[in-house]
MOPAC internal coordinates of N, CA, C and O (Angstrom, degrees):
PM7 1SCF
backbone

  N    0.0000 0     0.00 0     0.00 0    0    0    0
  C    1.4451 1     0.00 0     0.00 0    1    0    0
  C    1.5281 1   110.46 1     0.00 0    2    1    0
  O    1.2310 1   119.83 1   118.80 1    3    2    1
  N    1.2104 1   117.93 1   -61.20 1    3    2    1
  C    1.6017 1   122.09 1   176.63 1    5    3    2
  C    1.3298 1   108.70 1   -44.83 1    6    5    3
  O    1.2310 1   112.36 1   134.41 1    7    6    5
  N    1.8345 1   132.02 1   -45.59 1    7    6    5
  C    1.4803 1   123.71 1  -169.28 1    9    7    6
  C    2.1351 1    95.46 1   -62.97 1   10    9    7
  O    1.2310 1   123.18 1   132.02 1   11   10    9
  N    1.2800 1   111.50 1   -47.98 1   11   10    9
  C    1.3645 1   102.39 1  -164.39 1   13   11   10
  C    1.4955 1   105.78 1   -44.56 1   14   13   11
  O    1.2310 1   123.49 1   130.88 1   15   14   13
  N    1.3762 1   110.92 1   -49.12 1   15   14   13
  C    1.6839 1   127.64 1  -163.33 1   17   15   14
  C    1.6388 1    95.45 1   -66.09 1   18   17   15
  O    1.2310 1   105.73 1   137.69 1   19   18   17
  N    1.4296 1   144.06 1   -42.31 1   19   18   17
  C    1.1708 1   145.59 1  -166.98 1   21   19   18
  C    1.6999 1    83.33 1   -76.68 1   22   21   19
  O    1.2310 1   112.02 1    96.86 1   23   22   21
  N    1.1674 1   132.65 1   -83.14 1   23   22   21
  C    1.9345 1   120.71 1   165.49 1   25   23   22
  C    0.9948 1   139.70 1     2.56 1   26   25   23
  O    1.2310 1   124.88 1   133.67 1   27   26   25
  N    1.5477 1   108.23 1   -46.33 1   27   26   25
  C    1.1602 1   112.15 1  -164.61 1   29   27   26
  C    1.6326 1   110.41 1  -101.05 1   30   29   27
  O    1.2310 1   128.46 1   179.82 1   31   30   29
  N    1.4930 1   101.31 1    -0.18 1   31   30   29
  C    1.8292 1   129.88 1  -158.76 1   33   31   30
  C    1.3341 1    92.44 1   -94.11 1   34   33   31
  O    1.2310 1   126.80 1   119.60 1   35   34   33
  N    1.5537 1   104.53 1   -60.40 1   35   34   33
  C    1.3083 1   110.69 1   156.85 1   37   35   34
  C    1.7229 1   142.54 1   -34.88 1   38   37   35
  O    1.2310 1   130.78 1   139.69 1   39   38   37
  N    0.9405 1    96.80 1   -40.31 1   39   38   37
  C    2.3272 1   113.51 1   177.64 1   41   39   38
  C    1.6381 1    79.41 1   -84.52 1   42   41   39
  O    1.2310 1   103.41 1   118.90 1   43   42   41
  N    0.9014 1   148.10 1   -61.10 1   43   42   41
  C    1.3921 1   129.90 1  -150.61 1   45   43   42
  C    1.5651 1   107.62 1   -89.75 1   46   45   43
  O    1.2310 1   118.45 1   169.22 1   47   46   45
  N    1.1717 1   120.56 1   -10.78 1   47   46   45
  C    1.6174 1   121.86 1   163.90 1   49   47   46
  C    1.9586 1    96.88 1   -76.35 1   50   49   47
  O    1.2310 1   127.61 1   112.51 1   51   50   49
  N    1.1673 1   102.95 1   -67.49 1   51   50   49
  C    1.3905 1    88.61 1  -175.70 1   53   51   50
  C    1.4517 1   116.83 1   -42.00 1   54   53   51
  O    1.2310 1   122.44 1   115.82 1   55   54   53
  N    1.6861 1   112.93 1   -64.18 1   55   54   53
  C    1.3146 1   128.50 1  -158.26 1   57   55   54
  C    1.6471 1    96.40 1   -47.30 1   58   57   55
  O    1.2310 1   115.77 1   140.16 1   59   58   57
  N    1.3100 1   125.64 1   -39.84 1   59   58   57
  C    1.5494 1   139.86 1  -170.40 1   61   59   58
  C    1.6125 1   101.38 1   -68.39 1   62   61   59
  O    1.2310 1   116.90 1   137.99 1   63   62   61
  N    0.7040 1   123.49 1   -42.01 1   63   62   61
  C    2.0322 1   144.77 1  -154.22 1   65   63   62
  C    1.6526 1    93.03 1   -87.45 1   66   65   63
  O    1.2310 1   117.26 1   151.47 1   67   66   65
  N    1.5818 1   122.82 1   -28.53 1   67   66   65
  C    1.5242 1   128.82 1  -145.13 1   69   67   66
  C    1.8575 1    88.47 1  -100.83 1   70   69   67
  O    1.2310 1   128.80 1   125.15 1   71   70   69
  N    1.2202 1   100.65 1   -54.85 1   71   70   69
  C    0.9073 1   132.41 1   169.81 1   73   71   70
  C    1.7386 1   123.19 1   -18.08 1   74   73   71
  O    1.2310 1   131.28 1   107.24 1   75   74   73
  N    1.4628 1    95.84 1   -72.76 1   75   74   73
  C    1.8231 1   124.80 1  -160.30 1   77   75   74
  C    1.7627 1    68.23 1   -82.93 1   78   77   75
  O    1.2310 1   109.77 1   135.09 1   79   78   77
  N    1.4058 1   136.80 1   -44.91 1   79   78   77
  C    1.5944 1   111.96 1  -163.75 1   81   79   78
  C    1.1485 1   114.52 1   -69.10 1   82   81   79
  O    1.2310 1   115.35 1   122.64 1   83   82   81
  N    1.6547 1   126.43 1   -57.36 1   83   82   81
  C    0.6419 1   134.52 1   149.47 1   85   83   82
  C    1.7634 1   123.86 1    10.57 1   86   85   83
  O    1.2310 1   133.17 1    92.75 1   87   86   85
  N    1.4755 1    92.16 1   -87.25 1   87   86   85
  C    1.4401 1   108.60 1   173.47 1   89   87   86
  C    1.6980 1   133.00 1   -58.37 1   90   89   87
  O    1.2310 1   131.20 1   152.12 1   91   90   89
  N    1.9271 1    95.99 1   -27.88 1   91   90   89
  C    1.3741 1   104.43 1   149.99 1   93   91   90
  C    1.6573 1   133.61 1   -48.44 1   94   93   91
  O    1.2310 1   123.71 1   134.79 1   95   94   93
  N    1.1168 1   110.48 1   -45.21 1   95   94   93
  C    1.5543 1   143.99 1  -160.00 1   97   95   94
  C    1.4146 1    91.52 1   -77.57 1   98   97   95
  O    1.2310 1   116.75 1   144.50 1   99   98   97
  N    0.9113 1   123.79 1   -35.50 1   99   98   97
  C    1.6810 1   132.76 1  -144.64 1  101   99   98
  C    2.1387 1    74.25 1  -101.55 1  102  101   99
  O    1.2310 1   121.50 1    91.20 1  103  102  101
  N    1.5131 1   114.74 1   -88.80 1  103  102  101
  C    1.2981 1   113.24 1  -173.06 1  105  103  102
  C    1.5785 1   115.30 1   -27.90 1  106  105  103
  O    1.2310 1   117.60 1   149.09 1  107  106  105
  N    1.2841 1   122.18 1   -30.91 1  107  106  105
  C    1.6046 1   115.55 1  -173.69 1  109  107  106
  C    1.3769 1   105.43 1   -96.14 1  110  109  107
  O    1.2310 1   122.39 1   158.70 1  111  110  109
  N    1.3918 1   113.03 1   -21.30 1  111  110  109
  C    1.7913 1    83.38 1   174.17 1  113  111  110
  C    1.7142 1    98.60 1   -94.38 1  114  113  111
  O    1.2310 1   113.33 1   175.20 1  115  114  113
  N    1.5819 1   130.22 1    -4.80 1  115  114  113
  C    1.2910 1    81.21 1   158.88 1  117  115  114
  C    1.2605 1   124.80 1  -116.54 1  118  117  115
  O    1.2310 1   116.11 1  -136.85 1  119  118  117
  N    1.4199 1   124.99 1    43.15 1  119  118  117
  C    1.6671 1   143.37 1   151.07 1  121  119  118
  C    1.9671 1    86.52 1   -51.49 1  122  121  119
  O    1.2310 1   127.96 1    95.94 1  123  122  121
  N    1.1064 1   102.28 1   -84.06 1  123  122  121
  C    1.3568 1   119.33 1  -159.14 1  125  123  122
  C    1.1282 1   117.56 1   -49.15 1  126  125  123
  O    1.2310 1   109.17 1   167.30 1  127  126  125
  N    1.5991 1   137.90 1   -12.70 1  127  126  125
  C    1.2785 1   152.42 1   150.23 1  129  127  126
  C    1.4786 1   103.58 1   -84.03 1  130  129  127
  O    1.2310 1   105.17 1   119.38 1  131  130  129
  N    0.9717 1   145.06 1   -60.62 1  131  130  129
  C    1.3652 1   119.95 1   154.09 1  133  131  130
  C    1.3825 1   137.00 1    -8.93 1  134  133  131
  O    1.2310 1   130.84 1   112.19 1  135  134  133
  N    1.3375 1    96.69 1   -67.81 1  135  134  133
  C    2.0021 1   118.47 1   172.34 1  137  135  134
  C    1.4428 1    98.03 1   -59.02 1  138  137  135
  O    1.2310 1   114.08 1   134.53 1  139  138  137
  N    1.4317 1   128.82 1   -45.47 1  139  138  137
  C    1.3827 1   120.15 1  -173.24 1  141  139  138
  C    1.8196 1   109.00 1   -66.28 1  142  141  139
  O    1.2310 1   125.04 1   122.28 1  143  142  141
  N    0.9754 1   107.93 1   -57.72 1  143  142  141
  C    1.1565 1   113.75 1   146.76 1  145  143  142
  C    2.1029 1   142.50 1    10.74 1  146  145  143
  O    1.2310 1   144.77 1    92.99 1  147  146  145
  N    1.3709 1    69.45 1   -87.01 1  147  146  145
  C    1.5975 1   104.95 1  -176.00 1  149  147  146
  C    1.6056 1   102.05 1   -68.91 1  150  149  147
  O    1.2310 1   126.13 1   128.28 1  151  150  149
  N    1.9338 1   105.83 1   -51.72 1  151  150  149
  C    1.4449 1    94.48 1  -169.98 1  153  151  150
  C    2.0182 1   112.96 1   -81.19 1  154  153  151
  O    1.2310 1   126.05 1   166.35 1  155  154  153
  N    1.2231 1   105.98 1   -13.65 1  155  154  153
  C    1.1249 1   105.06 1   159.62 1  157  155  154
  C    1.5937 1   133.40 1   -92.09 1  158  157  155
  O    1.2310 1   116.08 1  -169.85 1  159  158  157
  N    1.1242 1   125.06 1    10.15 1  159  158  157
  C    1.5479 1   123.02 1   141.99 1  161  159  158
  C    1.7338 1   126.74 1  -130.90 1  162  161  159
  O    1.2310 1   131.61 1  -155.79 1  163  162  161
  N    1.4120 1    95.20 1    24.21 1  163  162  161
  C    1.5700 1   106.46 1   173.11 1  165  163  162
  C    1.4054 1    89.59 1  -157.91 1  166  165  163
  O    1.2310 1   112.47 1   -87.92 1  167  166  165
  N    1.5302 1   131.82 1    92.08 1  167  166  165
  C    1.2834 1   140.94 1   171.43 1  169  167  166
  C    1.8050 1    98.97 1   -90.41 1  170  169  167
  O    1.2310 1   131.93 1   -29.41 1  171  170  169
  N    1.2330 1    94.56 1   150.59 1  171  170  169
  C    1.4242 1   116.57 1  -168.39 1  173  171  170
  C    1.7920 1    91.94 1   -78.86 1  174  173  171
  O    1.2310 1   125.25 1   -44.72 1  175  174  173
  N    1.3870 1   107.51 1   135.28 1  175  174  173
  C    1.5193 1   119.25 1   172.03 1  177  175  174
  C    1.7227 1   117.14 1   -73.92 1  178  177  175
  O    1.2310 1   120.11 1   -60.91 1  179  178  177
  N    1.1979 1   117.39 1   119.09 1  179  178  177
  C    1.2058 1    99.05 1   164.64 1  181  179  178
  C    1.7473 1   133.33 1   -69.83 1  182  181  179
  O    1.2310 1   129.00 1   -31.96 1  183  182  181
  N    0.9924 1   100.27 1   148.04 1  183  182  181
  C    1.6567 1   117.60 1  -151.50 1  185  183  182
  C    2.1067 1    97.30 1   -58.34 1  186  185  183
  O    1.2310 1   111.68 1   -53.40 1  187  186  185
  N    0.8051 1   133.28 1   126.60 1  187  186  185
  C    1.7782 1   144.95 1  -163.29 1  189  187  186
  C    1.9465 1    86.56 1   -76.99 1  190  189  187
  O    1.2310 1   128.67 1   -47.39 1  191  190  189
  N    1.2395 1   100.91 1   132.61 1  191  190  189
  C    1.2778 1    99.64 1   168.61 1  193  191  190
  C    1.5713 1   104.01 1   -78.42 1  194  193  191
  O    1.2310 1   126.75 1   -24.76 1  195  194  193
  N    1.5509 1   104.62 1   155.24 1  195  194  193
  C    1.8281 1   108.31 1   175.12 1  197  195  194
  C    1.6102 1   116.26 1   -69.26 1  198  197  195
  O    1.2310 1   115.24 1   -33.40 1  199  198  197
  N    1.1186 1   126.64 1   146.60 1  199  198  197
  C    1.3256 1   147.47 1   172.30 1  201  199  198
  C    1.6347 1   117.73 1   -42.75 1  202  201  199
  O    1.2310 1   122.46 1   -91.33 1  203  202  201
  N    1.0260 1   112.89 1    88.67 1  203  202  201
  C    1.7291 1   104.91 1  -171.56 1  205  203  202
  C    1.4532 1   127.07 1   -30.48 1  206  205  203
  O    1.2310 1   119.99 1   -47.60 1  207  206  205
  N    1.5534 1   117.62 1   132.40 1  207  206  205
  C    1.4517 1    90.81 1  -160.03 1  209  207  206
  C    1.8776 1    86.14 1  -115.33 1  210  209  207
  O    1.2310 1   120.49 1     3.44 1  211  210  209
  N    0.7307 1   116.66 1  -176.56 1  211  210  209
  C    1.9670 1   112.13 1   161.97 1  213  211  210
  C    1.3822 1   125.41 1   -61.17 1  214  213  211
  O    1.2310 1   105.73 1   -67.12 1  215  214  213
  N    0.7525 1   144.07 1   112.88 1  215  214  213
  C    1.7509 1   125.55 1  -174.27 1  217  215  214
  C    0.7242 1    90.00 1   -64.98 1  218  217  215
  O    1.2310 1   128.97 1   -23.57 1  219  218  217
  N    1.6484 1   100.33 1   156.43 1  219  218  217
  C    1.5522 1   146.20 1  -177.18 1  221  219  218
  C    1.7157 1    98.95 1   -61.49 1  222  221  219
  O    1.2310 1   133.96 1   -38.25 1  223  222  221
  N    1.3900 1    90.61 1   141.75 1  223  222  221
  C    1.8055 1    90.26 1  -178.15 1  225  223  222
  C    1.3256 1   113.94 1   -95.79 1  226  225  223
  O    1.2310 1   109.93 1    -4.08 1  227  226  225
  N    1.2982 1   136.50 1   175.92 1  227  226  225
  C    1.5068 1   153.68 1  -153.49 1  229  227  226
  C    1.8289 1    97.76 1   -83.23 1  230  229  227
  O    1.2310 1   119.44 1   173.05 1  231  230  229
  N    1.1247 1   118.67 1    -6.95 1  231  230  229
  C    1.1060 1   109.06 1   166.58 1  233  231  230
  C    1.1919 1   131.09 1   -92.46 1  234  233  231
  O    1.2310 1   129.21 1   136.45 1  235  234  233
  N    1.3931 1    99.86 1   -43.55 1  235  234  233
  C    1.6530 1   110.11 1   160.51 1  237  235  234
  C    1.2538 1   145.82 1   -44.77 1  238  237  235
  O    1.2310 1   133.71 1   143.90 1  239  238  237
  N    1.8141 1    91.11 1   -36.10 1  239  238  237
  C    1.4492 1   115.21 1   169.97 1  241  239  238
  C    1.9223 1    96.92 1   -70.38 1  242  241  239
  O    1.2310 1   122.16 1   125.20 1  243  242  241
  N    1.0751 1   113.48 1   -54.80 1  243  242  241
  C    1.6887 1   108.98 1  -156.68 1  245  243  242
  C    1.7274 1    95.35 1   -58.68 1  246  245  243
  O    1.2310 1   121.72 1   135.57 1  247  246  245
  N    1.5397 1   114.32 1   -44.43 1  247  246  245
  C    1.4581 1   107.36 1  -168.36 1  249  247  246
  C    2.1875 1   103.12 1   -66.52 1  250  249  247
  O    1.2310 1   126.82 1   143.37 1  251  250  249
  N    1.1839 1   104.49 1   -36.63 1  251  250  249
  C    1.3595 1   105.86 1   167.25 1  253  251  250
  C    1.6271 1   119.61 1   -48.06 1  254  253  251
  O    1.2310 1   119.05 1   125.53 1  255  254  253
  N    1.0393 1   119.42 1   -54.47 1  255  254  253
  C    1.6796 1   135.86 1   162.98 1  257  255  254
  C    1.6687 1   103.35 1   -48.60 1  258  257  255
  O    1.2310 1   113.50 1   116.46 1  259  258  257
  N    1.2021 1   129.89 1   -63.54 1  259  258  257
  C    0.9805 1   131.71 1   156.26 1  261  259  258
  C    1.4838 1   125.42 1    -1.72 1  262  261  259
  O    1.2310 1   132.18 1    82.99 1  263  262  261
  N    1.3620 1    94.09 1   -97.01 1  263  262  261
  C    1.0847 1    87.13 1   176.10 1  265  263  262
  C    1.7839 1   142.76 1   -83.29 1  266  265  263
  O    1.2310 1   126.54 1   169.80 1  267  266  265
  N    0.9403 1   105.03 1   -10.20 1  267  266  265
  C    1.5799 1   116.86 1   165.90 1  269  267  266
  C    1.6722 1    91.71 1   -62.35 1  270  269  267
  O    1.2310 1   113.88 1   132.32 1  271  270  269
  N    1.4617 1   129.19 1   -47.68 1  271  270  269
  C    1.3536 1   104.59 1   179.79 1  273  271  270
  C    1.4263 1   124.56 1   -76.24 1  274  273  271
  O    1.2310 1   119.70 1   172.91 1  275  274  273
  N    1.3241 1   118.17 1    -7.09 1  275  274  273
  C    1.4033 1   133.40 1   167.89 1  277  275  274
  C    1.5291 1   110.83 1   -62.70 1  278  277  275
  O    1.2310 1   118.32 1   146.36 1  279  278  277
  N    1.5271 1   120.80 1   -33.64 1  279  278  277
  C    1.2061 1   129.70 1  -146.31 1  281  279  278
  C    1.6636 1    93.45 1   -99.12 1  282  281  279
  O    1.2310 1   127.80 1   136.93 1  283  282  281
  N    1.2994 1   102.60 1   -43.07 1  283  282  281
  C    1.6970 1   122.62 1  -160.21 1  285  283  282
  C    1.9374 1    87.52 1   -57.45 1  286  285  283
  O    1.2310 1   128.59 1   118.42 1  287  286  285
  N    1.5844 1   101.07 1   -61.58 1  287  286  285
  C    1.7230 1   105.62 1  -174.31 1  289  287  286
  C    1.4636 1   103.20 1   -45.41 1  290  289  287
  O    1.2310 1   121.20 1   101.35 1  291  290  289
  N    1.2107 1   115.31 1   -78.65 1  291  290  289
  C    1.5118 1   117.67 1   169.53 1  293  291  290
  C    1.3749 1   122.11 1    -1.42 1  294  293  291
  O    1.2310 1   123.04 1   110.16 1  295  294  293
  N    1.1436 1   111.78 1   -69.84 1  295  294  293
  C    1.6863 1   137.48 1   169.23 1  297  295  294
  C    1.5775 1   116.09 1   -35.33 1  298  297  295
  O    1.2310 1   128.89 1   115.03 1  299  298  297
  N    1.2671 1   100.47 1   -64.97 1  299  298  297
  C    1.6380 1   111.41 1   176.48 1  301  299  298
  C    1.4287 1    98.56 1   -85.28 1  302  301  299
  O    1.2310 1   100.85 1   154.00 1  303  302  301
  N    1.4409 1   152.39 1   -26.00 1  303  302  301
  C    0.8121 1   125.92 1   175.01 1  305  303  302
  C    1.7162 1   116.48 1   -59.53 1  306  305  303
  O    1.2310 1   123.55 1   137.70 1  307  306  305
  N    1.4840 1   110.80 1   -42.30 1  307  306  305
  C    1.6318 1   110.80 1   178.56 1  309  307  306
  C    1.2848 1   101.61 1   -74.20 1  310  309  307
  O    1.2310 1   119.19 1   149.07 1  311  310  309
  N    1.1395 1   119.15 1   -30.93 1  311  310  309
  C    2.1194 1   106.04 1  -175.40 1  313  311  310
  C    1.7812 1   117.60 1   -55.04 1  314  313  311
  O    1.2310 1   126.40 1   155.41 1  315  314  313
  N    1.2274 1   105.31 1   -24.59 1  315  314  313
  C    1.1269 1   115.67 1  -177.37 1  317  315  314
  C    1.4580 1   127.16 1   -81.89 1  318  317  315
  O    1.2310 1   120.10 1   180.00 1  319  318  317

């Protein structure tokens, strides 16, 4: 009696196991028809380049230089 019941424990572990794959298999191909999908009637925009602005003038740059070299001394001055 017990081997049938261990048998039958058995078909329903598989049958259960066959099952959840099954149904795996099934969810990923249609993720991927989805995505096919999606990117063919809602294609991703390419990103707008920004609005030209004036470049930054020669002062900005020097006070920029500035201070990063202000900062750099600073730096090694406490490391030491």
């Amino acid at each position: 009696m017990e081997y049938s019941l261990v048998g039958e424990a058995l078909k329903f572990m598989l049958l259960g196991m066959l099952i959840v794959f099954v149904f795996l298999a099934v969810l990923v191909q249609v993720m991927k028809w989805q995505a096919i999908l999606i990117n063919k009637y809602f294609p991703e925009k390419a990103p707008e380049a920004p609005a030209a602005s004036s470049p930054p003038s020669d002062t900005t740059d020097a006070h920029h230089v500035a201070a990063i070299t202000a900062a750099i001394a600073e730096f090694r001055k406490h490391k030491s």
